[in-house]
C-alpha positions as CSV (number, residue, x, y, z in Angstrom):
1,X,-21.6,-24.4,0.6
2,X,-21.1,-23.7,-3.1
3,X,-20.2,-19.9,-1.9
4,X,-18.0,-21.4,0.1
5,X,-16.0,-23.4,-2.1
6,X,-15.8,-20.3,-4.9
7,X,-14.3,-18.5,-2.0
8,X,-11.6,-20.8,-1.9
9,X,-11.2,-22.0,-4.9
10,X,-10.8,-17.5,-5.6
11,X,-8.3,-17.2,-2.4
12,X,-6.3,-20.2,-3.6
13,X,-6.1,-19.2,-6.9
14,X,-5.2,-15.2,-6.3
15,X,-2.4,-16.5,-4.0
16,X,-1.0,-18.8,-6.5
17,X,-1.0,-16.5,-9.4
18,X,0.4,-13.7,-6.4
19,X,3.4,-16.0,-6.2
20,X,3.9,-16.5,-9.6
21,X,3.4,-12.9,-10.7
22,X,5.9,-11.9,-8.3
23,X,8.6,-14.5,-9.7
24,X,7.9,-13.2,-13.4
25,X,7.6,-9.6,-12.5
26,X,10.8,-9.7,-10.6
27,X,12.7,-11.9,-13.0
28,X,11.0,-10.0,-16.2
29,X,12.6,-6.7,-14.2
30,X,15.9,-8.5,-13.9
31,X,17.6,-8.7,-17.2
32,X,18.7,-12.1,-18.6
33,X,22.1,-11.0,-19.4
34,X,24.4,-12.8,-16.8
35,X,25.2,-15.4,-20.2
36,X,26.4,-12.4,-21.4
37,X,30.5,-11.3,-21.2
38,X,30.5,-8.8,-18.9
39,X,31.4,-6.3,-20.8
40,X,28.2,-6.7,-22.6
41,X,25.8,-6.9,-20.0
42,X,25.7,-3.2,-19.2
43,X,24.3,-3.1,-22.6
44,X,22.3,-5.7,-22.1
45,X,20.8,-4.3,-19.1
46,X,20.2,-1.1,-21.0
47,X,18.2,-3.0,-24.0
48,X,16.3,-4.4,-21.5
49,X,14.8,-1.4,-19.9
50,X,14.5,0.0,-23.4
51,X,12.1,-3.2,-24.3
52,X,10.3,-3.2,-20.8
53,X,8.7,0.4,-21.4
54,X,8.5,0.0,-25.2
55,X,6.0,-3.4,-23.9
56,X,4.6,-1.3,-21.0
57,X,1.6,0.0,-22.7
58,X,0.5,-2.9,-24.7
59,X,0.9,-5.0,-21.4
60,X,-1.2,-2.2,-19.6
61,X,-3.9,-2.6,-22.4
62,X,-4.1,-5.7,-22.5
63,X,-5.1,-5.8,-18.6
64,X,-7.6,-3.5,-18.6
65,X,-9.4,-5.5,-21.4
66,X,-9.5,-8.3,-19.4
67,X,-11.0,-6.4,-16.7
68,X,-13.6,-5.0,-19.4
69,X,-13.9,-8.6,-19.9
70,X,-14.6,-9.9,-16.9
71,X,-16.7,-6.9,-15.6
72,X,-19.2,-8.1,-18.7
73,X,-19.2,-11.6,-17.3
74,X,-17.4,-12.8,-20.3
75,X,-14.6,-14.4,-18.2
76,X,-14.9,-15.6,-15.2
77,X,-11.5,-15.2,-12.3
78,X,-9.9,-18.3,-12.8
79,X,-9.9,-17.9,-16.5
80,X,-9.0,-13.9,-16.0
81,X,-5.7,-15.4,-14.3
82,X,-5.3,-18.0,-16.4
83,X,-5.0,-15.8,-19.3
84,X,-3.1,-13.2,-16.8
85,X,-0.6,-15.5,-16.8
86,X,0.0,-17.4,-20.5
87,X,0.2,-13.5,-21.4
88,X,3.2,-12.7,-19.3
89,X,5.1,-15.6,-20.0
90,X,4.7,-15.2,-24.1
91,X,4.9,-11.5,-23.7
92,X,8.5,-12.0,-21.8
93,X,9.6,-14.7,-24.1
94,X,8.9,-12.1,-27.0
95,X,11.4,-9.6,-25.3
96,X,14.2,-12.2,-24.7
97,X,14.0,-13.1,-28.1
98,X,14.4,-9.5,-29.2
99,X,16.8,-9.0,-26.3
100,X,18.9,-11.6,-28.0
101,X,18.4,-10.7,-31.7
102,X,19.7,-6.9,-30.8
103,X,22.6,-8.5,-28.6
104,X,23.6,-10.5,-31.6
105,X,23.7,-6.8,-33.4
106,X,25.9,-5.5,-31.1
């Protein structure tokens, strides 16, 4: 029974982070430049990119340490998403605010 409720418990939370992931990824891939004039926002688009792949490797390090991690047993899969997750959302915040400090030196 207790099997059985990991089980779930695993399913529900793998789609739930899924649908989320998919949201971030897709809005972190989509620049926020639309508050932008337009004449900006080809810029803004550009700066965007140019943060996404300067990011790309520390984003890509920091998931295989959690799977390090939880291979060792040190974290367990809801806390592996849970961090999965905190760490998107701060590491996109940190690009918007340097999205909108370079903007503001343009």
């Amino acid at each position: 029974m207790k099997r059985r409720i990991d089980q779930y418990w695993w399913s529900f939370s793998v789609l739930l982070v899924s649908s989320f992931l998919t949201t971030s990824v897709s809005w972190a891939a989509d620049p926020p430049c639309e508050k932008y004039p337009s004449v900006k926002q080809a810029r803004c688009a550009e700066i965007w990119k140019e943060l996404n792949k300067k990011d790309g490797p520390i984003i890509a390090q920091f998931g295989l340490d959690q799977q390090k991690r939880r291979e060792d047993g040190k974290i367990n899969a809801q806390q592996h998403l849970a961090e999965n997750m905190i760490f998107i959302k701060q590491s996109t915040e940190k690009r918007i605010e340097r999205l909108k400090e370079r903007m503001a030196d343009e």
